[in-house]
C-alpha positions in Angstrom: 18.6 2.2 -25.8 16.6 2.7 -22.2 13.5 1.7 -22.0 12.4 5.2 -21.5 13.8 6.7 -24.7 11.9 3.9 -26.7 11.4 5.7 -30.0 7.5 5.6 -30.5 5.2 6.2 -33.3 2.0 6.5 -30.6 1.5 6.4 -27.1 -1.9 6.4 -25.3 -2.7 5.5 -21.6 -5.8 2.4 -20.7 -8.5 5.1 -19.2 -9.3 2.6 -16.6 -5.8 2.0 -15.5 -3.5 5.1 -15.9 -0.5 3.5 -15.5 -0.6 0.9 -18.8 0.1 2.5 -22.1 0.3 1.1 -25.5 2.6 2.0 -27.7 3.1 2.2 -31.4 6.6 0.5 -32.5 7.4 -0.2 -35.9 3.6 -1.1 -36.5 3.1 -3.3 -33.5 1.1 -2.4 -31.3 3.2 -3.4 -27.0 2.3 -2.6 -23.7 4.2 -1.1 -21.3 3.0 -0.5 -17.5 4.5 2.5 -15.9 7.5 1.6 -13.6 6.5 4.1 -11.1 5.2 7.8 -10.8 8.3 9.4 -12.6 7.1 7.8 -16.0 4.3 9.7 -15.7 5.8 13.3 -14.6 7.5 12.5 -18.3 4.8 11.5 -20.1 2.8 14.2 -19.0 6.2 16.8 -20.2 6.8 18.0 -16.5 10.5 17.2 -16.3 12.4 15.5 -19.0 14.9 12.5 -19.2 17.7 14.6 -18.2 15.8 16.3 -15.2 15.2 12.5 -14.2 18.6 11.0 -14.7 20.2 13.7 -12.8 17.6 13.7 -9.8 17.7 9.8 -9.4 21.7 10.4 -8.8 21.7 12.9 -6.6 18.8 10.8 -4.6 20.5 7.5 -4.9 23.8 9.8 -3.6 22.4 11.7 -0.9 19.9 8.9 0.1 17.0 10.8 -1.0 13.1 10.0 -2.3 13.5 11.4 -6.1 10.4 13.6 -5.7 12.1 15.2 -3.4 15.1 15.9 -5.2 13.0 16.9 -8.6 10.9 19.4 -6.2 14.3 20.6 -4.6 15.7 21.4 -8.0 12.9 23.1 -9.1 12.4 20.5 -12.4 8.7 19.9 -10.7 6.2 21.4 -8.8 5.5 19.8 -4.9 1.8 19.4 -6.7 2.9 17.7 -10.3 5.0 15.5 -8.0 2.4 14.6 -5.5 -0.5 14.1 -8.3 1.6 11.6 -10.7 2.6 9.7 -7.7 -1.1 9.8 -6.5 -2.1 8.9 -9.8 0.2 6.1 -10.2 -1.2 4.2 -6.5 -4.9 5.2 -7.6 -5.4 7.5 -4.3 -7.3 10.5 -5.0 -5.3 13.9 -4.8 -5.7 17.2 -2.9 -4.7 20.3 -4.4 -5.0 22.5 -0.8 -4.1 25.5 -2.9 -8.0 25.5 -4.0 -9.2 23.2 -1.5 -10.6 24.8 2.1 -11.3 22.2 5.0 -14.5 23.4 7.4 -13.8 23.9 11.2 -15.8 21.0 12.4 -13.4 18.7 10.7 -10.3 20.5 12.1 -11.6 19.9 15.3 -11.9 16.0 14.9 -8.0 15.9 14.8 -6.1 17.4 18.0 -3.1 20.3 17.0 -0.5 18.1 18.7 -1.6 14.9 16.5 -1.8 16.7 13.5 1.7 18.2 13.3 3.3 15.2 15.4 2.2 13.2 12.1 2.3 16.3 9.5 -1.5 15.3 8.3 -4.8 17.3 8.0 -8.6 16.2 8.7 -10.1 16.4 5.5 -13.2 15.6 6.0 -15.7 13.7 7.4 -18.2 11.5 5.1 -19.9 8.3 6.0 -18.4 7.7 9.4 -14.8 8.0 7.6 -12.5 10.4 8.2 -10.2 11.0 5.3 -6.8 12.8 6.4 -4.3 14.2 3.7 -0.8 12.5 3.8 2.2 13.1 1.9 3.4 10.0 1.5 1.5 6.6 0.5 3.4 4.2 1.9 3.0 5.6 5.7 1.1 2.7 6.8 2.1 3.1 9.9 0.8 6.8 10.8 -2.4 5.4 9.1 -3.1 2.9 11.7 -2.1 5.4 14.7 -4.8 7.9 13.5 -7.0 4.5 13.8 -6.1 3.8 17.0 -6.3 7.8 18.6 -9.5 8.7 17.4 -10.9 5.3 17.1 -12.4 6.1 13.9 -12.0 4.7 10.2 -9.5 6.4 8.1 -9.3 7.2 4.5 -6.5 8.8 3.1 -5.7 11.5 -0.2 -2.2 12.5 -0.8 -1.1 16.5 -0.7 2.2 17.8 -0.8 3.9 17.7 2.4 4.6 21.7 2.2 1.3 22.3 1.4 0.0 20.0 4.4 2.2 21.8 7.0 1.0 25.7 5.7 -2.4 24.0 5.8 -2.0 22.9 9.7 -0.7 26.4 10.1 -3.2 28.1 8.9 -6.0 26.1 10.5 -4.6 25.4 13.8 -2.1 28.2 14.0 1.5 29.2 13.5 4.0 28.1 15.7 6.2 30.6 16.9 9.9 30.3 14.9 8.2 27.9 12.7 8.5 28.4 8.9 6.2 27.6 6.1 8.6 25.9 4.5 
């Protein structure tokens, strides 16, 4: 049996760290941290075991991230991907479909920069300024930002979709450039 078909009695998440959960086998009471984001898109119902097994193929086949492959299959949204991985690495979220970001910030990040580096000025609190990234791990973009605006930067994660209709919508189309 996997170890994500574990037949439990009860399952509820630590509310200071959302990725342990304890769970109810026959009358003991074990552990289990989540292995990454994905155990959370099930726990929360958003895809299913199947949806997963079939997206982590096709990603480890094509050489894809799975969230990718789960949001190109339609088993998730680009948000319920996005939020469980933010979730899982305790960085706040952005949902930019209710979210609006004032002109003075938009400003504080040139056109070129921002799409170069598909990001968007956030905003501007306590001499930080916290950009929206799709991808955690982009340490490296991180530390550029640092170095061209010579300011501190915070990050939040947004869907990378959402990010780019954001930067067009704020700074402008490009001509023969998609939403997508």
């Amino acid at each position: 049996m996997s170890k994500r078909s574990l037949p439990a009695l009860a399952v509820w998440t630590c509310a200071k760290s959302p990725g342990i959960e304890f769970v109810l086998f026959r009358n003991k009471v074990m552990s289990r941290v989540a292995q990454d984001y994905t155990d959370l898109l099930l726990k929360q119902g958003v895809i299913s075991l199947d949806q997963l097994n079939e997206a982590e193929s096709v990603a480890k086949t094509s050489n894809l991230d799975v969230g990718d492959v789960l949001i190109d299959m339609e088993y998730a949204s680009p948000e319920a991907v996005t939020e469980a991985m933010a979730t899982f690495h305790k960085i706040p979220f952005v949902d930019l479909r209710s979210a609006s970001v004032s002109d003075d910030v938009i400003e504080l990040v040139p056109e070129s920069v921002a799409r170069e580096n598909n990001v968007l000025p956030f905003s501007d609190e306590d001499g930080a300024l916290r950009v929206l990234v799709s991808d955690p791990f982009d340490l490296e973009t991180v530390e550029k930002l640092r170095f061209i605006l010579n300011r501190k930067i915070e990050t939040a994660l947004a869907p990378k979709v959402s990010i780019l209709a954001a930067i067009n919508k704020y700074y402008g189309q490009v001509e023969g450039e998609s939403d997508r």
